[in-house]
Structures are given as structure tokens and as C-alpha cells.
C-alpha positions as CSV (number, residue, x, y, z in Angstrom):
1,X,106.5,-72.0,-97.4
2,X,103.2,-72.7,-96.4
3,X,100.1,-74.5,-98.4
4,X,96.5,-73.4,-98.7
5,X,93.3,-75.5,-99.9
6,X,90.5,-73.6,-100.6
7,X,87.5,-75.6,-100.1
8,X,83.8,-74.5,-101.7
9,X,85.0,-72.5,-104.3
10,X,81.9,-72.8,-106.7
11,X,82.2,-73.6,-110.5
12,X,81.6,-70.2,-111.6
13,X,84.9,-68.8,-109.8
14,X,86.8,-72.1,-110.7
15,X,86.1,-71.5,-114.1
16,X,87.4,-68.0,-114.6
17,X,90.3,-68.4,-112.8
18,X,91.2,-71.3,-115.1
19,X,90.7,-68.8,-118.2
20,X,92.3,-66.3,-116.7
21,X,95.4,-68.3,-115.9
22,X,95.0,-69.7,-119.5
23,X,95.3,-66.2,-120.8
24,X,98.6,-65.1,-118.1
25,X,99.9,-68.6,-119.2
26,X,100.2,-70.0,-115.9
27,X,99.2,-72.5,-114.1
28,X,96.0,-72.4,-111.9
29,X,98.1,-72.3,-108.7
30,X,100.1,-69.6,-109.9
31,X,97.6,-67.5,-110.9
32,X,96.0,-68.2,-107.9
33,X,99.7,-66.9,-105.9
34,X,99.7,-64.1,-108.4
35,X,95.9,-62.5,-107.3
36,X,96.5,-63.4,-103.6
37,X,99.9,-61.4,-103.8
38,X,98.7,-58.3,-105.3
39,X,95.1,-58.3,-103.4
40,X,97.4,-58.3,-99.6
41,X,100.4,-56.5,-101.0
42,X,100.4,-52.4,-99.9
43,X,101.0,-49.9,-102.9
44,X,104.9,-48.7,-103.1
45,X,103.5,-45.4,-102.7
46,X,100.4,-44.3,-100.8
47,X,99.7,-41.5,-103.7
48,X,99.1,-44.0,-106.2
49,X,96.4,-46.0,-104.3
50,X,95.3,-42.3,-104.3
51,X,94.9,-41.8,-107.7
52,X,93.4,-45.4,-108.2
53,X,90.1,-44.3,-106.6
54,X,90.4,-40.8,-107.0
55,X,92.4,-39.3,-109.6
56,X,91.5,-37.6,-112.9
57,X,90.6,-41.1,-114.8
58,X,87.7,-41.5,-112.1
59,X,86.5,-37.9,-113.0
60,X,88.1,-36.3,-109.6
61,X,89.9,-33.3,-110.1
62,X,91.0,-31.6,-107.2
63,X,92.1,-28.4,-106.8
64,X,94.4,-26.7,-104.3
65,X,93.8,-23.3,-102.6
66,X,96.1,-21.0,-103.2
67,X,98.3,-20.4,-100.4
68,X,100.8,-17.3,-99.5
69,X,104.0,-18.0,-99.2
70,X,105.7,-18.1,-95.5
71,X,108.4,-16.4,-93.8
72,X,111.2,-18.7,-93.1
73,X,111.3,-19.3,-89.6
74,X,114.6,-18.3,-87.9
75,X,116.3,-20.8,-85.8
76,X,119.0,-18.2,-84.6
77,X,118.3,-17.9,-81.0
């Protein structure tokens, strides 16, 4: 596996990430693994990134035109 310093991380950032992995009850590392994970890791499904931004929770409602429905097309020949 490979290692990572992080070098000039200021107090402020230090800090919170200690209460935060206080809070998940890990350790500082961990924590750290845990953010770096889910901040480079691609959503299972591309709709649900969607509705992070953009769904009904962020007061986007979209609607759909309505549509006709279509012949089936005949692959006979």
C-alpha cells in the first residue's frame, strides 16, 4: 500500500479533522483514509450524484414532456 504526508496542513484543518475523527471514533489517519476515499470514489450510480445536486431536497423539480407513444419498429425484413 502506499503512504502519504501531508505537509502545511494549518491548525484550523488539523483541528477539525481531529474532532471529527473523535466523533466517527477513529483514528486521525483513518479518518483521514475515510474522507480521501469517498471524496475520489465515483457514485454506484450516476442518478444519485444527480439527485445530490439536483433533486427535489435542493428545490429542483423537473418535469418531463409528455411524449406519444411509438410504433414498434419491425425488424421482419
Amino acid at each position: 500500500m502506499a503512504n502519504l504526508s501531508v505537509r502545511k496542513l494549518d491548525d484550523n484543518t488539523y483541528e477539525r479533522l481531529r474532532v471529527r475523527a473523535a466523533q466517527h471514533g477513529v483514528s486521525m489517519e483513518e479518518e483521514a483514509r475515510r474522507i480521501l476515499k469517498q471524496a475520489t470514489s465515483a457514485p454506484e450510480r450516476i442518478g444519485d450524484l444527480f439527485l445530490k445536486y439536483f433533486g427535489p431536497a435542493n428545490g429542483v423539480v423537473l418535469e418531463l414532456p409528455p411524449r406519444k407513444p411509438h410504433e414498434p419498429v419491425d425488424l421482419s425484413q
